[in-house]
C-alpha positions as CSV (number, residue, x, y, z in Angstrom):
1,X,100.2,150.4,144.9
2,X,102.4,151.7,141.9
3,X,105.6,149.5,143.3
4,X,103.2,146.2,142.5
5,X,102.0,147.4,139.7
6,X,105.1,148.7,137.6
7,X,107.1,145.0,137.3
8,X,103.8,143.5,136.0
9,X,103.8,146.2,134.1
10,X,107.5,145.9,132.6
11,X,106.5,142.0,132.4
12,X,103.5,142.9,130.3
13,X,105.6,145.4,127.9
14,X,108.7,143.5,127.7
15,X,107.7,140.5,125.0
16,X,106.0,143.3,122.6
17,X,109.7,145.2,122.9
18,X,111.2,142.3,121.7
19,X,108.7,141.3,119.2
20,X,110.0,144.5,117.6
21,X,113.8,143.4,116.9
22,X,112.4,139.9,115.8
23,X,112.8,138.3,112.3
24,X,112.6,135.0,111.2
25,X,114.0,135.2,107.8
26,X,117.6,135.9,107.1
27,X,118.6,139.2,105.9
28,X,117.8,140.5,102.1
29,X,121.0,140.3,100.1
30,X,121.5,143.5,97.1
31,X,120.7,142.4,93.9
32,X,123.9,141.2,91.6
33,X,124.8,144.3,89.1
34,X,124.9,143.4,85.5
35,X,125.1,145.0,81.9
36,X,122.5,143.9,79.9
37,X,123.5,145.7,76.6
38,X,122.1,149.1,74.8
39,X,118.4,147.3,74.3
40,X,117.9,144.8,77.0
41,X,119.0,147.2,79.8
42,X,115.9,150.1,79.1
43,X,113.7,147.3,78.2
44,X,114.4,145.5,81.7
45,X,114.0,148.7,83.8
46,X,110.9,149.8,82.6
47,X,109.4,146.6,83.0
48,X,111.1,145.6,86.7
49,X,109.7,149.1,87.5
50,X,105.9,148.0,86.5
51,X,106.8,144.6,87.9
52,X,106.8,146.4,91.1
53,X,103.1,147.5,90.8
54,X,101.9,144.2,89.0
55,X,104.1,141.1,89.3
56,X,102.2,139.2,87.3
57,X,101.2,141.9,84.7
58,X,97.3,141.2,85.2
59,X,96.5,144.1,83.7
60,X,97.2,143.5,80.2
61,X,94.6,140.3,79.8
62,X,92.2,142.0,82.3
63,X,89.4,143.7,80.2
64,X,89.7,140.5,77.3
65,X,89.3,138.1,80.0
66,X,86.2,140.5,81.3
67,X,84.8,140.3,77.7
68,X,85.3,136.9,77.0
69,X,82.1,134.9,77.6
70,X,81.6,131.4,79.5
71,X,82.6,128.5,77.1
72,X,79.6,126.7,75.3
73,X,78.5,123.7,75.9
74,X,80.9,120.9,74.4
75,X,83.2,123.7,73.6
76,X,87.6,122.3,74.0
77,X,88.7,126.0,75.1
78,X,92.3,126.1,75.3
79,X,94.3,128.3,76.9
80,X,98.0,129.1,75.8
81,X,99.9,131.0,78.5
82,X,103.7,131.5,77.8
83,X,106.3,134.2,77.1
84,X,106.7,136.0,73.8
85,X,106.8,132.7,71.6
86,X,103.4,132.3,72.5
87,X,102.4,135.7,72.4
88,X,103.8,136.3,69.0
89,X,102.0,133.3,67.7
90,X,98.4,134.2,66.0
91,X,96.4,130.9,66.8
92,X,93.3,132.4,65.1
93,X,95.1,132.3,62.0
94,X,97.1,128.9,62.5
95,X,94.2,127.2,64.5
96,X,91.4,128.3,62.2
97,X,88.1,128.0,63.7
98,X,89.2,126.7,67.2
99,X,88.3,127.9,70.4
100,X,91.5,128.5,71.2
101,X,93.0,131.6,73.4
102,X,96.7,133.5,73.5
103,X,97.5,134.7,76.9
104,X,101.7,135.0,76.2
105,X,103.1,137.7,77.4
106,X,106.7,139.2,76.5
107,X,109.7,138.5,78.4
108,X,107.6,137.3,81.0
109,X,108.8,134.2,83.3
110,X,107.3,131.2,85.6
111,X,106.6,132.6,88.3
112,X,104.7,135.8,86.9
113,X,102.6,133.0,84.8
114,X,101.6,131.4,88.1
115,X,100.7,134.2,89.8
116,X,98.1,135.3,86.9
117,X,97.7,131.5,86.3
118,X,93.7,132.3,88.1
119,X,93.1,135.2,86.1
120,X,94.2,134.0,82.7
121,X,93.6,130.7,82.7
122,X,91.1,129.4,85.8
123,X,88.7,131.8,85.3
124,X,88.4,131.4,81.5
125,X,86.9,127.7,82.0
126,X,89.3,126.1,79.7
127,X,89.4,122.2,78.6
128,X,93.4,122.2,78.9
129,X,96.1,124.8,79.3
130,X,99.5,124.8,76.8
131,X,102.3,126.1,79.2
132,X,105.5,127.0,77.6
133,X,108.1,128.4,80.4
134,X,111.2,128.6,81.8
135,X,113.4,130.2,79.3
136,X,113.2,133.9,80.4
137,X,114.0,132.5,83.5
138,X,117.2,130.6,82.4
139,X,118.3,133.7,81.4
140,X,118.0,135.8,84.4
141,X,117.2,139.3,82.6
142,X,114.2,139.8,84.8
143,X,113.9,137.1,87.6
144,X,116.9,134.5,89.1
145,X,115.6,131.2,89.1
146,X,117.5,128.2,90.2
147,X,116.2,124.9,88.3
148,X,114.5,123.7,91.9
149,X,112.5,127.3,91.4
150,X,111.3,126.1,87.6
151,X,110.3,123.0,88.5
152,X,108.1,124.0,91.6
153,X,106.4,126.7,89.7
154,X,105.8,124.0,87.0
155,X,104.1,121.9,89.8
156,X,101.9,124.3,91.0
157,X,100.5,125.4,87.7
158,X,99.9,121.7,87.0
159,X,98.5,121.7,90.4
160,X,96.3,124.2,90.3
161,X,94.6,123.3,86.9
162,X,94.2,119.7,87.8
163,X,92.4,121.4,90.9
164,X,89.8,123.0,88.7
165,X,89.4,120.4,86.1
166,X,91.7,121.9,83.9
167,X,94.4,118.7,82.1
168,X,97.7,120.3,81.6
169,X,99.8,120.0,78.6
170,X,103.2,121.0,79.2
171,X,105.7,122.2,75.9
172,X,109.5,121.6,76.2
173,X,111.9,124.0,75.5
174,X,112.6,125.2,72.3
175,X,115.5,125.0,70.8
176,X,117.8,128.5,70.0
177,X,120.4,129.8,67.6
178,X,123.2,132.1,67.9
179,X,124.0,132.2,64.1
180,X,123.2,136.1,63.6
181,X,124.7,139.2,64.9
182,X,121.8,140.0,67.5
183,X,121.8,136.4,68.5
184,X,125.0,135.6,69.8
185,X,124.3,135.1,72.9
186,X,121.7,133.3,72.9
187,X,123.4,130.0,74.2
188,X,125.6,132.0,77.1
189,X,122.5,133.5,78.4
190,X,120.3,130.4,77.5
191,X,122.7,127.5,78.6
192,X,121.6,124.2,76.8
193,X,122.6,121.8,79.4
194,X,120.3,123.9,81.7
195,X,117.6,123.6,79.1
196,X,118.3,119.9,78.5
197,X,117.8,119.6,82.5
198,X,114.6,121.2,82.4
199,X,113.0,119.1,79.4
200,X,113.8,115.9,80.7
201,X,112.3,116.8,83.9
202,X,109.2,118.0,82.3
203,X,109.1,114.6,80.2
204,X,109.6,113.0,83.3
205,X,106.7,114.6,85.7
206,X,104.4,114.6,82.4
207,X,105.1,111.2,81.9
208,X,104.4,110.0,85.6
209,X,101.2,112.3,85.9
210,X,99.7,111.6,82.5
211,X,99.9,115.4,81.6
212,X,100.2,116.4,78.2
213,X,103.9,116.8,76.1
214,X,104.8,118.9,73.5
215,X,108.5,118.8,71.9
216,X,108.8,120.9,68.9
217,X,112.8,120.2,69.0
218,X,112.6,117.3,65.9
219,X,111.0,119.5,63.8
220,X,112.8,122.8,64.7
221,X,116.2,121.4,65.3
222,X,118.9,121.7,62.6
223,X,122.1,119.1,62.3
224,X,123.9,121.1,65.6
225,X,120.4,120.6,67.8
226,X,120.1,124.1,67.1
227,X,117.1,126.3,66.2
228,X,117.4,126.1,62.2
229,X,118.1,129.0,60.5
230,X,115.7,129.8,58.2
231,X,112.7,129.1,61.2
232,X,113.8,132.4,63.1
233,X,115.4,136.0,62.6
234,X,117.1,136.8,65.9
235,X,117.6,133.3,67.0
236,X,114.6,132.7,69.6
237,X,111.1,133.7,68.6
238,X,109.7,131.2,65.8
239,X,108.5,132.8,62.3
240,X,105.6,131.8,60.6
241,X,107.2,129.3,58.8
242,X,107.7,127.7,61.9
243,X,104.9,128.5,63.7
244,X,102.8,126.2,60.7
245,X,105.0,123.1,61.5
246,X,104.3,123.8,64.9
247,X,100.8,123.9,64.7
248,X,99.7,120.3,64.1
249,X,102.3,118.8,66.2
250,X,100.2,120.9,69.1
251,X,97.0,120.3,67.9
252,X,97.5,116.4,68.2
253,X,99.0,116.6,71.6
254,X,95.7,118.4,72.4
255,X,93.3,116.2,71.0
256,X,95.3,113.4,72.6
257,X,95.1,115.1,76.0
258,X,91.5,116.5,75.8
259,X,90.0,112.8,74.9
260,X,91.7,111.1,77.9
């Protein structure tokens, strides 16, 4: 009986062998080594290694969004979810009196906003959601993304608020400086043909979907089509000079979106 049963056996046993040495995708490749400099090197490791146990960093929002209650009737919550420029901007004090909500996080980039896109945005109810991303990731300190990477985590944000009822109102890039010693390279890291790619294919797709637009660049922008000067001390993050000429040109792209 055993000499039957031992080939059906093998024939049974053979395909979950295999299984074993199967894989689809194609083999990881080591990450590319770089110096990123005295500040930016610490900085990046600590937060690569939390990155590890929280891509998204959903832990920072999680006990305000817990807090926060269900919008009120005929209330226009909006939600801003961005990097540090958002983050660093107090819309309490610059948006007196609206129901208005900061979910920026530091240094973070496209793809960590859309994974906590649900728990900082979705689940607060909001009229309409600011996004302003894409130029951590142009940069590359914490996450590679090719412009084909951008654009599809753009689309799927857009996606997913349209999917709850949410209009999206997309901000172009801002413009940057290198003018001061712990700016210089800001327009090596921050390439401005890659952030002139991105912006007209954000006017573009808002445009053709009737999302909202932003552009802070006419306001910001010196005589080079750089971020001016006096508007910024390290050549990125806006100061609050400019965050007060930024304020109504966002507040009219919201009303304009929210009343469609």
């Amino acid at each position: 009986m055993m000499r039957y049963l031992l080939p059906v056996l093998l024939l049974v046993l053979a395909p979950a062998a295999l299984a074993e040495d199967y894989q689809s995708s194609s083999p990881r490749q080591p990450a590319v080594e770089k110096d990123w400099g005295p500040w930016l090197g610490p900085y990046r490791a600590g937060i690569v290694a939390k990155m590890g146990e929280d891509f998204g960093e959903q832990y920072i929002y999680a006990a305000q969004n817990a807090a926060l209650p269900a919008p009120a009737a005929n209330e226009q919550r909006v939600v801003f979810i961005g990097d540090s420029i958002t983050d660093r901007w107090n819309l309490a004090k610059f948006f007196p009196g609206k129901p208005y909500i900061n979910r920026g996080i530091g240094g973070q980039v496209s793809p960590q906003m859309l994974v906590r896109f649900h728990a900082d945005v979705v689940a607060l109810k909001p009229k309409a959601v600011v996004i302003l991303a894409g130029i951590n990731d142009i940069q590359g300190a914490l996450q590679v993304e090719t412009e084909a990477q951008i654009v599809a985590n753009y689309t799927a944000m857009a996606e997913i608020a349209e999917a709850n009822h949410i209009k999206p109102i997309f901000t172009l890039l801002m413009p940057v400086n290198n003018y001061t010693p712990n700016a210089v390279t800001m327009l090596s890291d921050r390439k401005p043909e890659r952030v002139a790619w991105l912006n007209a294919w954000l006017s573009g797709f808002c445009q053709a979907h009737g999302y909202g637009l932003i552009d802070y660049g006419p306001i910001l922008r010196d005589g080079k089509g750089l971020l001016k000067a006096e508007y910024t001390s390290d050549g990125i993050h806006p100061n609050d000079e400019a965050y007060a000429l930024m304020a109504p040109v966002a507040e009219a792209a919201i009303e304009a979106t929210v009343k469609k």
